[in-house]
Every structure is written in structure tokens, then in C-alpha cells.
C-alpha positions in Angstrom: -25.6 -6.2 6.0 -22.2 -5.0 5.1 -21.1 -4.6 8.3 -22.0 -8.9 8.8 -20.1 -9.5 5.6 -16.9 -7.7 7.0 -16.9 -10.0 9.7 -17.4 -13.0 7.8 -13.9 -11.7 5.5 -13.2 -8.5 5.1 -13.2 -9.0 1.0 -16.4 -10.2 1.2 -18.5 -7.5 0.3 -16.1 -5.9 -2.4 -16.4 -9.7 -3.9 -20.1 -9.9 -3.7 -20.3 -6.5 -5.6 -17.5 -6.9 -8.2 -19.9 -10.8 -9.4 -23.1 -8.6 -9.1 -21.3 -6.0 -11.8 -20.2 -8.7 -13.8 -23.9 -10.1 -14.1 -25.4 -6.8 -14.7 -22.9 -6.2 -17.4 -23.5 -10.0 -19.2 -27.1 -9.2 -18.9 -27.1 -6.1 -20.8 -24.6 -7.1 -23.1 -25.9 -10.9 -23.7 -29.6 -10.2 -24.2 -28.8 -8.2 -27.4 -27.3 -11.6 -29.0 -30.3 -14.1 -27.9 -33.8 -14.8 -28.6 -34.4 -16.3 -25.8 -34.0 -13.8 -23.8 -35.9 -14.7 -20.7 -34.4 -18.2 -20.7 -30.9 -16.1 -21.1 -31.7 -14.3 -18.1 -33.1 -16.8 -15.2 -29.9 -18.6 -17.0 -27.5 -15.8 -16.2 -29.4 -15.0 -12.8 -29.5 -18.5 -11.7 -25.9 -19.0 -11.8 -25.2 -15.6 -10.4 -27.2 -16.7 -7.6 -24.9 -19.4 -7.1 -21.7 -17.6 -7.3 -22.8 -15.2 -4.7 -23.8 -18.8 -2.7 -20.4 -20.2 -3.0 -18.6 -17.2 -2.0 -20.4 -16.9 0.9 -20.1 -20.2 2.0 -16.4 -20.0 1.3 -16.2 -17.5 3.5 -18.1 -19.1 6.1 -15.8 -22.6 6.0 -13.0 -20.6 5.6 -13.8 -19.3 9.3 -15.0 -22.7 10.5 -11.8 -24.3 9.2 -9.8 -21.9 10.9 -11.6 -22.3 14.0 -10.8 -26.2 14.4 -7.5 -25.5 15.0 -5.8 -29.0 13.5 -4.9 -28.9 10.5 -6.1 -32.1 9.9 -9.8 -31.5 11.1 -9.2 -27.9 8.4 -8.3 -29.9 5.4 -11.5 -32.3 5.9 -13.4 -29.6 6.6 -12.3 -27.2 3.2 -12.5 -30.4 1.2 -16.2 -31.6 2.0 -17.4 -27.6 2.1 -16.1 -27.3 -1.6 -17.6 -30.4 -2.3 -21.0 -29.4 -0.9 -20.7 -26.5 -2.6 -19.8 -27.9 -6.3 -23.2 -30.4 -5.6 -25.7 -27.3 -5.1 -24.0 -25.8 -8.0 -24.8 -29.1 -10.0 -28.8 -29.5 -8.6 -29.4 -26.2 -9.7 -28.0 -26.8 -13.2 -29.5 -29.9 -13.5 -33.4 -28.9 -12.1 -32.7 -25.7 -14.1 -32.0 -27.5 -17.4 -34.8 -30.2 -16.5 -37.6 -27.8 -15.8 -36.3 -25.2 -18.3 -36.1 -22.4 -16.8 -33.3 -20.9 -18.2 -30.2 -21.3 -20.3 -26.9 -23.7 -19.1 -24.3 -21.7 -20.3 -25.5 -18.1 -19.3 -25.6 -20.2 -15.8 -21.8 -21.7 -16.3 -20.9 -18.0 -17.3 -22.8 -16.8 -13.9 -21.2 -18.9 -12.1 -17.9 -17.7 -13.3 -18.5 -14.1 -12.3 -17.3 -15.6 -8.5 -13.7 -16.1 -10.6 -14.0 -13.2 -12.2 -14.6 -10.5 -9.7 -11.9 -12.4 -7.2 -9.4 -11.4 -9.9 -10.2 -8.1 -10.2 -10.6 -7.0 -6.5 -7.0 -5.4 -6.3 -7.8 -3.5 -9.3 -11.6 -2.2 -7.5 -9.5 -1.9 -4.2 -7.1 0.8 -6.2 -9.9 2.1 -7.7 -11.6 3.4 -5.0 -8.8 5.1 -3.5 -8.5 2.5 -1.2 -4.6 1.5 -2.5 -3.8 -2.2 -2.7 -5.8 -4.1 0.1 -3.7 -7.2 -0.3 -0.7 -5.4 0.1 0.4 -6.3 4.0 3.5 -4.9 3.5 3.7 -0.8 3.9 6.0 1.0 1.6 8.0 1.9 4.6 8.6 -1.9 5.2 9.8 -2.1 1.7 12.4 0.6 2.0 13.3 -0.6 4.9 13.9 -4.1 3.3 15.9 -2.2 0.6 18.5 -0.7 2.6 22.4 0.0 1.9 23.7 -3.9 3.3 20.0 -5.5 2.9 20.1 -9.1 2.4 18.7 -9.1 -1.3 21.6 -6.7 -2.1 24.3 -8.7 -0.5 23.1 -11.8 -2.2 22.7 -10.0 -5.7 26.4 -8.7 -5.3 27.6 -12.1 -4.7 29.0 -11.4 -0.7 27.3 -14.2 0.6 24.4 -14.8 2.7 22.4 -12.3 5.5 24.5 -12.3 8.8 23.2 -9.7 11.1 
């Protein structure tokens, strides 16, 4: 299963894993402060479910997009996946809140587990040794671009521009 995320997006999985944290974490801290506390959870769970639904699908349309090749065809494409994607979001709130079967804003805040764990993947990427993912430039290239005569020095000094 991993392996299949990877090569949907690499992030994937570390994405998938840093919103399931996040709901175990508002699940053990959030049923303390409820009396509801099964409504809290298929709440919580519900929109958990849907973050871990969008980010998959994002994945997925990211790749499709790609894949068109115009970038034309992309932008239609990103544009009507997003909106598909904000209309589940809204049936499941909607049949959950009809029906009752759980809370609205434990869903909202499941839902924003997606934002959540996509901000704090570089800090789980240093965390596991792993050293800043995101990071396509090597520390090499960054001495390199640092250099006696490099451009950002000439233009910080005042010489002028970057003639090589």
C-alpha cells in the first residue's frame, strides 16, 4: 500500500500519516471535553475520512493534470477536481448533520487535519532523520552558489549585475 502511494506522490504517505496522528490526538484529547462523545467521534472520524479522501484525490489530479500536457486542459482539470472534491466534503457534512450521526465541528476540525499535517511534513521529514525532503537544493549547491565573486555577493556589494 505504501509502495502505490509513493507512486501517486512521493509525500503521500508521510501526509496520510501526519492527518491520521492529528485525529488520534483530537480524539483523545476532545472526548475528555464532550458528552457526546460518540457523536464527537463519528464527527471527528467522518471528517478525517474526508481529509485522507481529498488528499488522495489531489494527488491523483495532480498526476492527471500533469499528464494533459496544456496548460489550459491542467487548469480545467485542478479547478473542477477541487471542486468535486469541496462537494463530497459538503454531502458528507450535510447527510452527517441530517441523519445525526456525529458532530459538525469535530468534522470541520477533521477535515483540517489535511492542512495541518501538510504544514508539518518538513518538520516529520527532519524528524525521522530523513533531513528536509523539500529541500532540492544540496548543501553543496548552496556553497557553491556562495562563492568568492557569486552573483548575490556582487549585487550586495554594489558592483553590478552577474557577468560570467
Amino acid at each position: 500500500m505504501n509502495q502505490m502511494l509513493k507512486r501517486l506522490n512521493e509525500a503521500l504517505p508521510g501526509l496520510l500519516l501526519g492527518i491520521i496522528i492529528y485525529g488520534i490526538l483530537l480524539q483523545g484529547i476532545g472526548v475528555w471535553f464532550v458528552q457526546e462523545r460518540l457523536l464527537y467521534s463519528t464527527g471527528l472520524w467522518a471528517g478525517i475520512g474526508c481529509a485522507v479522501f481529498m488528499a488522495i484525490h489531489m494527488a491523483v489530479s495532480i498526476e492527471d493534470a500533469v499528464s494533459l500536457g496544456t496548460e489550459d486542459g491542467a487548469k480545467k482539470k485542478t479547478i473542477a477536481s477541487a471542486m468535486f472534491r469541496y462537494v463530497i466534503v459538503l454531502l458528507v457534512f450535510v447527510v452527517m448533520q441530517y441523519f445525526e450521526l456525529g458532530m459538525l465541528l469535530p468534522a470541520f476540525f477533521g477535515v483540517l487535519g489535511l492542512k495541518v499535517s501538510a504544514y508539518l511534513q518538513p518538520v516529520f521529514y527532519r524528524l525521522s532523520g530523513k533531513g528536509n525532503h523539500y529541500d532540492g537544493a544540496s548543501a553543496s549547491d548552496e556553497d557553491h552558489m556562495m562563492e568568492d565573486g557569486s552573483c548575490s555577493e556582487q549585487f550586495l556589494s554594489g558592483s553590478g549585475g552577474c557577468e560570467k
